[in-house]
N, C-alpha and C positions, 0 to 999 in steps of 0.2 A: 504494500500500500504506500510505503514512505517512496521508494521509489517511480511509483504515477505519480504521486503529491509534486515530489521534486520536480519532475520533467514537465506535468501538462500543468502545476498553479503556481510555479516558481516565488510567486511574492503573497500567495498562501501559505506556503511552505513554511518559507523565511518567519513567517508571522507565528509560525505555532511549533517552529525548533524555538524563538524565543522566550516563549511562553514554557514550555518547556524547561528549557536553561533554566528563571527564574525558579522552578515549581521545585525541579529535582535538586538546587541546592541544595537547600533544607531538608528534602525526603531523606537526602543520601547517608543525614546525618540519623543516622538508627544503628539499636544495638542488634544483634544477630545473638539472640537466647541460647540457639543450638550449640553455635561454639565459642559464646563468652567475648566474641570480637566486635570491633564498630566496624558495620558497612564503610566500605572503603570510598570515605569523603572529599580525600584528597584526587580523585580521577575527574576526568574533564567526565561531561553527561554521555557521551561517545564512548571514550573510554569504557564507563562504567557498565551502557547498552552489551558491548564487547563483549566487556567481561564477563558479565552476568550469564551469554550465551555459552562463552569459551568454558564458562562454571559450573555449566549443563551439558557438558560434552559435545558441541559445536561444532563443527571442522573451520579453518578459516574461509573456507569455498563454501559451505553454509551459511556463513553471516556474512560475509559480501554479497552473496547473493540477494540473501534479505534484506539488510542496509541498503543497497546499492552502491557499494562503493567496491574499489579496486581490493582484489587479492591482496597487492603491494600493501594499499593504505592499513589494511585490518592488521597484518603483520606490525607496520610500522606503532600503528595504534596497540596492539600485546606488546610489544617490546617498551615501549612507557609504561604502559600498565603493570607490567612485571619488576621493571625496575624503581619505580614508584610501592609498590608494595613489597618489595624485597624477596620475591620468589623467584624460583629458576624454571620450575616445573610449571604448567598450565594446568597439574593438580592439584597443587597448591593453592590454587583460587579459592577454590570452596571455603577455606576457614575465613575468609574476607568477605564473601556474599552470601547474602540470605539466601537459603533454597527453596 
């Protein structure tokens, strides 16, 4: 869906990733009961879409595909995310996102 939004309302789009941005600052700030950790606040709202997928066993060619953005970008966007949370593993995610 996000990717029609993008391509056929482009300044639809823009208007409710900002809305967005605003909303998920503050969501992002929540504890995670299961494993005692805080949602991982410090990731861009991108990032944290990412990760939340990569957190549910995702391939990067699955959430590109659903985002719409590039193979490239999704990698480039794990590799912040991983080094922003200090993990090496992409299983390691789980104890930073809620499931």
């Amino acid at each position: 869906m996000e990717a029609t939004l993008k391509k056929d309302y482009p300044e639809e789009f823009k208007r409710i990733i900002n809305i967005t941005y605003s909303f998920s600052d503050g969501w992002r700030k929540v504890h995670n009961p299961d494993t005692g950790h805080d949602v991982a606040d410090n990731l861009t709202t991108t990032e944290f879409a990412i990760a939340m997928l990569a957190a549910r066993g995702w391939t990067y060619q699955e959430i590109s595909t659903h985002i719409g953005i590039s193979l490239n970008t999704v990698k480039a966007h794990m590799k912040s995310v991983m080094s922003k949370l200090g993990v090496e593993q992409k299983s390691e995610l789980k104890k930073y996102m809620l499931k």
